[in-house]
Residue, then its C-alpha position, 0 to 999 in steps of 0.5 A: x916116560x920121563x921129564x926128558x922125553x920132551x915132544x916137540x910143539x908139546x908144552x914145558x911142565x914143572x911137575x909131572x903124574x904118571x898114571x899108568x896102568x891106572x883106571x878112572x878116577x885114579x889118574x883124577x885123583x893123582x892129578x887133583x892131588x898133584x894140582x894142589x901143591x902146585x902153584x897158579x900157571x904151573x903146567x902138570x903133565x900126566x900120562x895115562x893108559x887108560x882109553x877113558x881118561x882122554x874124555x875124564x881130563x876133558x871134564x876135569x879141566x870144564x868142572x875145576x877151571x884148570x886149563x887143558x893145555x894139550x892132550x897128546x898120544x904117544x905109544x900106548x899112553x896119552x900125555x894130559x897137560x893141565x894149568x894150574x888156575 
């Protein structure tokens, strides 16, 4: 999957983490990582395989005030979008 494969009704977003094939907490810490250099309002989008890192994302976002924006399955993976607080 790449920034070309847009969804329609998902949001736009200016940088992107994929994190396939990766277990938890790697896809966290790619995307703490990734939010960091990132500007405030800036959408991040992850894609993950692991079946855990729907619920992980869910309390990423509640423990750094950074806004969930969409969670989204497609195929074998799930699209996590994070605003930059």
């Amino acid at each position: 999957m790449n920034a070309s494969d847009i969804v329609e009704g998902l949001p736009a977003f200016q940088h992107e983490v994929d994190a396939s094939g990766l277990t938890c907490p790697l896809p966290i810490l790619r995307a703490k990582k990734a939010l960091a250099q990132m500007e405030s309002g800036q959408v991040l989008r992850v894609t993950t395989t692991d079946p855990k890192a729907t619920r992980d994302f869910q309390a990423f976002a509640k423990q750094t005030g950074n806004e969930l924006v969409a969670q989204h399955e497609a195929q074998d993976a799930v699209l996590h979008f994070l605003r930059r607080r």
